[in-house]
C-alpha positions as CSV (number, residue, x, y, z in Angstrom):
1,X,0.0,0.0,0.0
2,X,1.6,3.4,-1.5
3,X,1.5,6.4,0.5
4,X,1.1,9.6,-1.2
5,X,3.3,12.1,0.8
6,X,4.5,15.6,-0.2
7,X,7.0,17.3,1.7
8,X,6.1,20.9,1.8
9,X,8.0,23.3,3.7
10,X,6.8,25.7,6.1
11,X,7.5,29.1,7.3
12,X,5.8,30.3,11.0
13,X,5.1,33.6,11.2
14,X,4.7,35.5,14.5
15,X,1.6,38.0,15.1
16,X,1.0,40.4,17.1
17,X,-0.6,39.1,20.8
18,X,1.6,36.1,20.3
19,X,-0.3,34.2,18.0
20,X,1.7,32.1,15.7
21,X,0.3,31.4,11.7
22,X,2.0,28.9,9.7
23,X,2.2,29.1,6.2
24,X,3.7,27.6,2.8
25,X,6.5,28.5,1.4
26,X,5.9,29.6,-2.1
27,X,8.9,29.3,-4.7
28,X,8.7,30.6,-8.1
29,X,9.7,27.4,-9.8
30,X,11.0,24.4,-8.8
31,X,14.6,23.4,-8.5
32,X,16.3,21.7,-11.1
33,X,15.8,17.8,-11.4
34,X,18.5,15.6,-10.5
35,X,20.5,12.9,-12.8
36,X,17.2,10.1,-13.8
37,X,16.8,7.2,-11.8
38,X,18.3,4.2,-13.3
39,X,16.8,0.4,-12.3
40,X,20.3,-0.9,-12.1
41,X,21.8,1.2,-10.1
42,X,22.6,1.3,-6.6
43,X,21.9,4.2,-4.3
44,X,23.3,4.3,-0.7
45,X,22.0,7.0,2.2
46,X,21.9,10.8,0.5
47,X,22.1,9.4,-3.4
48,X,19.2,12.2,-5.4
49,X,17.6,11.2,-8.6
50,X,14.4,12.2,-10.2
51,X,11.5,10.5,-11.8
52,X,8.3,11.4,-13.4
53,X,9.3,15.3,-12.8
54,X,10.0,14.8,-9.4
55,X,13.2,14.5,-6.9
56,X,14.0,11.9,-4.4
57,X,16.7,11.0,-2.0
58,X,17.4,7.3,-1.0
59,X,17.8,7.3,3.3
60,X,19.1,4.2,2.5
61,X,21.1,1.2,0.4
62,X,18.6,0.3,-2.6
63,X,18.2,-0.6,-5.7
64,X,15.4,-1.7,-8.5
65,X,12.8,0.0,-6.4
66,X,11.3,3.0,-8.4
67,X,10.4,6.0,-7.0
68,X,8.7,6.7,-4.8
69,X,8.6,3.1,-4.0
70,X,7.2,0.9,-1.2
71,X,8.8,0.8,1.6
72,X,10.1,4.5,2.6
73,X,13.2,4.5,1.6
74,X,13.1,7.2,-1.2
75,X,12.0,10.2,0.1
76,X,10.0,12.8,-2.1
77,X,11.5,16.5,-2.4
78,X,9.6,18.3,-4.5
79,X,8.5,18.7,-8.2
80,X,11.4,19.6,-10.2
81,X,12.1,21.1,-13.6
82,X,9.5,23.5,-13.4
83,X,5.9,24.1,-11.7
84,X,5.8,24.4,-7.6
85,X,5.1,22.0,-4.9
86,X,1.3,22.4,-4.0
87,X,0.6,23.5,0.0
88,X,-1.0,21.2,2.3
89,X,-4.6,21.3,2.9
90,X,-6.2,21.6,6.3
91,X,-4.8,22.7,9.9
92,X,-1.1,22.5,10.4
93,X,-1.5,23.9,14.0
94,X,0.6,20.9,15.8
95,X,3.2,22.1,18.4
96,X,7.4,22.2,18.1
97,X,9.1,19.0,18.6
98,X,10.9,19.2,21.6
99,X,13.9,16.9,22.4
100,X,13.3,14.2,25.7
101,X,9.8,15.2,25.3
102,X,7.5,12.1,25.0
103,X,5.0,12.2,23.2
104,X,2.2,9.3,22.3
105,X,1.7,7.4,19.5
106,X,-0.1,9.1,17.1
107,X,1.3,12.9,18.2
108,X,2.0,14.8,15.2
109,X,5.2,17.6,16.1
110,X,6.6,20.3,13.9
111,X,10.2,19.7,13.3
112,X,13.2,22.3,13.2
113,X,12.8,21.9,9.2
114,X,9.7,23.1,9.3
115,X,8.2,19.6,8.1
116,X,5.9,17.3,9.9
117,X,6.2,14.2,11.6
118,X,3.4,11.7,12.9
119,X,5.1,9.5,15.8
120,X,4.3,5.9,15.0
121,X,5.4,4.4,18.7
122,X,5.1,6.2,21.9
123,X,8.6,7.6,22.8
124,X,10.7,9.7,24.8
125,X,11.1,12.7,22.3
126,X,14.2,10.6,19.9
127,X,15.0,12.9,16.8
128,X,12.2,12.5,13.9
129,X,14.0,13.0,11.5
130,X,16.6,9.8,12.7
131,X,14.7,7.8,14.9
132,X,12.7,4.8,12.9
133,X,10.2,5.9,16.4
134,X,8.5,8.3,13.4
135,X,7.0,8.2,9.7
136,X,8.8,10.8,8.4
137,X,7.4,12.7,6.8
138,X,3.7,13.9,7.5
139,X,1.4,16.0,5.0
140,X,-0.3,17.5,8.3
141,X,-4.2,18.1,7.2
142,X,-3.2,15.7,4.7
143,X,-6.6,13.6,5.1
144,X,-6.0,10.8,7.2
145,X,-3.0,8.9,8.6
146,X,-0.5,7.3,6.6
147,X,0.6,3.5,7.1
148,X,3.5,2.8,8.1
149,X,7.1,2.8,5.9
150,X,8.5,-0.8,7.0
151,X,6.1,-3.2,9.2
152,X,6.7,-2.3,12.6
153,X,9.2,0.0,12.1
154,X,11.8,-2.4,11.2
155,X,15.1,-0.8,9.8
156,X,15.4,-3.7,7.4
157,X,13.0,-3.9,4.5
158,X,11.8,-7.2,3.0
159,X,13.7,-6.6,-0.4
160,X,16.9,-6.2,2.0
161,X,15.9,-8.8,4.0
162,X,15.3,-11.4,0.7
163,X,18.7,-10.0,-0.8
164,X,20.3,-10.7,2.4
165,X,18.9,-14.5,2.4
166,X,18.3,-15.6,-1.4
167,X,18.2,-19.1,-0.4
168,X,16.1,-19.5,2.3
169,X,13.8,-21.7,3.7
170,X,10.1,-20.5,3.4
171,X,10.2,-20.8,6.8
172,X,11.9,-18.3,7.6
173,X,9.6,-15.7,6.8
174,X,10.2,-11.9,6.7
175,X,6.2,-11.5,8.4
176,X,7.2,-13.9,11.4
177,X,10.4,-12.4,12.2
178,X,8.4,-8.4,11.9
179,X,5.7,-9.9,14.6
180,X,8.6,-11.4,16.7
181,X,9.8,-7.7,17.2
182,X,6.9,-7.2,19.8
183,X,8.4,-8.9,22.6
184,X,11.9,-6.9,22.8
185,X,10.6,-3.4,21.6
186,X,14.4,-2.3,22.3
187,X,15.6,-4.6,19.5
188,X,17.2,-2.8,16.1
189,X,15.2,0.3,18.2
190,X,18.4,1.9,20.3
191,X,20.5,4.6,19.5
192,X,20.7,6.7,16.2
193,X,19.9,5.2,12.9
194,X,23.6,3.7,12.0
195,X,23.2,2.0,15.8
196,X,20.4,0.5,14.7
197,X,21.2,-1.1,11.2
198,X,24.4,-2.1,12.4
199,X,22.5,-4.2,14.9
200,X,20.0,-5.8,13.0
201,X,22.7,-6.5,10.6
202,X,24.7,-7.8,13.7
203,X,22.1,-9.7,14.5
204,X,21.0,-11.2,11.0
205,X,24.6,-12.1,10.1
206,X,25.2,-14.6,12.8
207,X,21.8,-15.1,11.9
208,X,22.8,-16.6,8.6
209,X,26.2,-18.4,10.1
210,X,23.9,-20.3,12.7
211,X,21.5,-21.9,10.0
212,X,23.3,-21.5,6.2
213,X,21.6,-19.2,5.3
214,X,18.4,-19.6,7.1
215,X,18.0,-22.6,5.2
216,X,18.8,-25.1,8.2
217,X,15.3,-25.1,10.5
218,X,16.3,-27.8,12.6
219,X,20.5,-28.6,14.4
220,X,21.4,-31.7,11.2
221,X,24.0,-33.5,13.2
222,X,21.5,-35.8,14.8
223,X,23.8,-37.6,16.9
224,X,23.7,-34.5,19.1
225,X,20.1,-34.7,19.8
226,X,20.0,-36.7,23.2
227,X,23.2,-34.5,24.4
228,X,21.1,-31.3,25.6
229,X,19.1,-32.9,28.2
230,X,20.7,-31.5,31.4
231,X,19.4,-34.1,33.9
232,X,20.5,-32.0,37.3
233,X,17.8,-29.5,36.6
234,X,14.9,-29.4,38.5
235,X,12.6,-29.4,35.8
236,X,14.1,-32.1,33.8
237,X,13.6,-32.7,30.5
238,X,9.6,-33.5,30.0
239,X,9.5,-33.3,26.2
240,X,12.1,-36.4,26.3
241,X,16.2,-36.7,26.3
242,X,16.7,-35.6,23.1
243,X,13.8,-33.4,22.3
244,X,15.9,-30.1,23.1
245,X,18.1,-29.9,20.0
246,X,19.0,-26.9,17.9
247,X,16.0,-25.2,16.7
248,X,15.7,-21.4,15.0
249,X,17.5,-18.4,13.5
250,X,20.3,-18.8,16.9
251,X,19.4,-22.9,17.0
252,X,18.4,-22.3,20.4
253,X,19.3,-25.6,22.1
254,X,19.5,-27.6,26.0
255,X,16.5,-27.7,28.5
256,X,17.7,-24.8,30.2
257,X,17.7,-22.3,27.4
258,X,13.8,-23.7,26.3
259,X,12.7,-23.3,29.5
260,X,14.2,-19.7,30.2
261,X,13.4,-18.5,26.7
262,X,9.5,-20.2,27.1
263,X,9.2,-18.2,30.9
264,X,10.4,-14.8,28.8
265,X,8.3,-14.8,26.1
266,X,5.4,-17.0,28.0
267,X,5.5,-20.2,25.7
268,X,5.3,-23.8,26.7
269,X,8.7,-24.3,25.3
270,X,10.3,-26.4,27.9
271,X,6.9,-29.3,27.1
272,X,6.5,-28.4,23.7
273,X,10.1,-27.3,22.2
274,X,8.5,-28.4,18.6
275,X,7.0,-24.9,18.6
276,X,10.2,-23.2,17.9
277,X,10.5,-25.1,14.3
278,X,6.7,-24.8,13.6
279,X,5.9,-21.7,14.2
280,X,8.1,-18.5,12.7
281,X,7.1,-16.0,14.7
282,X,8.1,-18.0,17.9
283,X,11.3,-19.5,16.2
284,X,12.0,-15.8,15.7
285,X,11.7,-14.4,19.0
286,X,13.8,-17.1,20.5
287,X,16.5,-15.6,18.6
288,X,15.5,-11.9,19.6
289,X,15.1,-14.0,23.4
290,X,18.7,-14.8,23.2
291,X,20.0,-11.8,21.5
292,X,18.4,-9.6,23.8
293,X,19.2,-11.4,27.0
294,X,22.0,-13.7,27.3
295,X,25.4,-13.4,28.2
296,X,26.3,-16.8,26.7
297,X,29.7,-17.3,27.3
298,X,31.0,-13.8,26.8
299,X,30.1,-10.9,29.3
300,X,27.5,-9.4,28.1
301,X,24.2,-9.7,25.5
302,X,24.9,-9.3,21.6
303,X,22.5,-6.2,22.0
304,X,24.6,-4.4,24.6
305,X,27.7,-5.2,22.4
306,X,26.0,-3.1,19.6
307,X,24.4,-0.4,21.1
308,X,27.3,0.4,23.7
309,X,29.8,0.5,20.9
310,X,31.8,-2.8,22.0
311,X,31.5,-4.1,18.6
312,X,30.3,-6.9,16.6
313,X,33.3,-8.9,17.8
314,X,31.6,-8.9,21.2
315,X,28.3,-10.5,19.8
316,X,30.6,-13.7,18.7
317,X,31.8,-14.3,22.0
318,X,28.4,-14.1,23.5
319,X,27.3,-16.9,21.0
320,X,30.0,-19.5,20.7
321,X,32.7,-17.8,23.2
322,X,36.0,-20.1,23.5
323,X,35.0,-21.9,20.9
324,X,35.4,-19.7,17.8
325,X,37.1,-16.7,19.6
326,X,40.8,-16.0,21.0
327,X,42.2,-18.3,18.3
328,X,39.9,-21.1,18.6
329,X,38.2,-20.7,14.8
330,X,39.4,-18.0,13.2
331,X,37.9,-19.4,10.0
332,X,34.3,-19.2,11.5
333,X,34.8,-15.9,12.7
334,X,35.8,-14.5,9.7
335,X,32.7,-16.1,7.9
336,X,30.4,-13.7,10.6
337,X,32.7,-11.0,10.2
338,X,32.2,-11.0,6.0
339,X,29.0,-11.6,6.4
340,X,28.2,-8.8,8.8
341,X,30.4,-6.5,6.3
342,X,28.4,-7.6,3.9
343,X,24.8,-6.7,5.6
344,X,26.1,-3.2,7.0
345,X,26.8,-2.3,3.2
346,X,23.1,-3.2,2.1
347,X,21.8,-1.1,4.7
348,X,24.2,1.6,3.6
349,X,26.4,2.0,7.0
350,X,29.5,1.2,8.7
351,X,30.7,-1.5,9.9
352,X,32.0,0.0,13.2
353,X,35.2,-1.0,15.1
354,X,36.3,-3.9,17.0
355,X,34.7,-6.7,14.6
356,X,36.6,-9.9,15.3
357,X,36.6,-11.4,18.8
């Protein structure tokens, strides 16, 4: 569903008695139009083009999406090559966006750029024109409210998402891992913009070393099955020995980690572990589960290692610690490391520092 949004700017003009009228800007003509989008091209963050008389600038890495596209990231500024961007219709009277204010979802807030932003999460006041919090932008009076750029805000799109994972399983679907993001709302959703790509492509490219590509649903060396039953826990293991196997986008795996990850996200994982390769959405938020909230065997979650700046290094150690890192497999390091590199570049941002563990 194609959102028609025109991005009008706006002057506000103080009266007398303190009254405050806003008001379109009116050029004479519209500025000149940028080189012509081309299909085969590739556009990172910033990249302008025009098409059908208009000018656009990609926010992001894309490429064979036409303008103005589905999924947000071109956005529309202005007619070009002559003729004048038309006003909005209706009331603009929505107050200044303030930073550390928070505002509801819904709130609509003038930005310094005299544009207008509808907020599509509650949230503490985070920068509308950076935070993935907002649609950006909004035609206020505009008649209604527009859907949403990405499903749930997510920073990757589906065409990155199938680019990133040609091969996989149907599974795997882009829908179940969008209505997995409910249960860790922090998730891809900290820091400024590059914070957040970099950590859902943190997060996606050990993603793809853990399952091939998210082709693998289920742990294939079968042998290992009856291994991850730790008998000395109270619980046991109800589903049977070797019903706790690897399982999902992180192959989540032992009684322990079913029955933690099924208290978090109020599942019946630790009797019913099956649910993890059945259902997407649930396979999906075990990942997020582990992501989010485990240690592992390094010293602190993958999600802490992005979003404080540690590195994507940091994110190895807290999956398969010893193992791969500090010499142990260099060669399956580098394979995260690559692949991260390569998912940063899609989403059209650095890599970051500290990248190998």
């Amino acid at each position: 569903m194609t959102r028609l949004r025109t991005l009008v700017a706006l002057a506000a003009l103080t009266l007398a008695g303190g009254l405050v009228a806003v008001i379109p800007s009116t050029a004479a003509s519209a500025a000149a139009c940028s080189a012509s989008w081309q299909a085969s091209a590739v556009y990172t963050g910033g990249a302008q083009v025009s098409h059908n008389g208009r000018n656009y600038q990609a926010k992001w890495w894309t490429q064979n999406e036409a303008p103005p596209g589905t999924t947000g990231v071109w956005q529309d500024l202005g007619a070009c090559g002559g003729g004048t961007t038309p006003p909005p219709t209706g009331s603009c009277n929505h107050p200044n966006w303030v930073a550390g204010t928070w505002y509801a979802t819904g709130s609509i807030v003038r930005y310094t750029n005299g544009l207008y932003y509808i907020a599509e999460h509650d949230n503490p006041g985070y920068d509308p024109v950076i935070s993935t919090w907002y649609w950006e932008p909004y035609t206020c009076g505009g008649g209604g409210t527009p859907p949403p750029t990405n499903p749930g805000g997510f920073v990757v799109t589906e065409a990155q998402f199938n680019q990133m994972f040609p091969s996989r399983n149907s599974f795997y679907t882009y829908s179940g891992l969008v209505a997995a993001l409910s249960a860790y709302p922090a998730f891809a959703k900290s820091g400024s913009a590059t914070v957040q790509r970099q950590e859902a492509a943190a997060f996606l490219a050990n993603v793809h070393h853990e399952t091939g590509g998210l082709v693998h649903v289920v742990e294939q060396n079968t042998a290992n099955y009856p291994h991850y039953c730790d008998p000395g826990q109270p619980y046991g293991c109800p589903a049977g020995q070797a019903a706790y196997y690897g399982r999902g986008p992180i192959q989540l795996s032992w009684n322990f980690n079913y029955n933690a990850a099924g208290i978090a996200l109020n599942l019946p994982l630790l009797t019913n572990p099956w649910l993890v390769q059945t259902d997407a959405a649930v396979a999906w938020k075990t990942g997020i589960w582990y992501w989010m909230t485990q240690n592992g065997p390094g010293s602190m979650t993958a999600h802490n290692a992005m979003v404080t700046g540690a590195g994507f290094g940091e994110t190895i150690r807290s999956i398969n610690g010893s193992i791969e890192c500090n010499g142990g497999n260099p060669a399956q390091v580098q394979s995260r490391v690559t692949r991260y590199q390569q998912f940063v570049g899609i989403l059209g941002v650095p890599a970051g520092a500290n990248l190998s563990c």
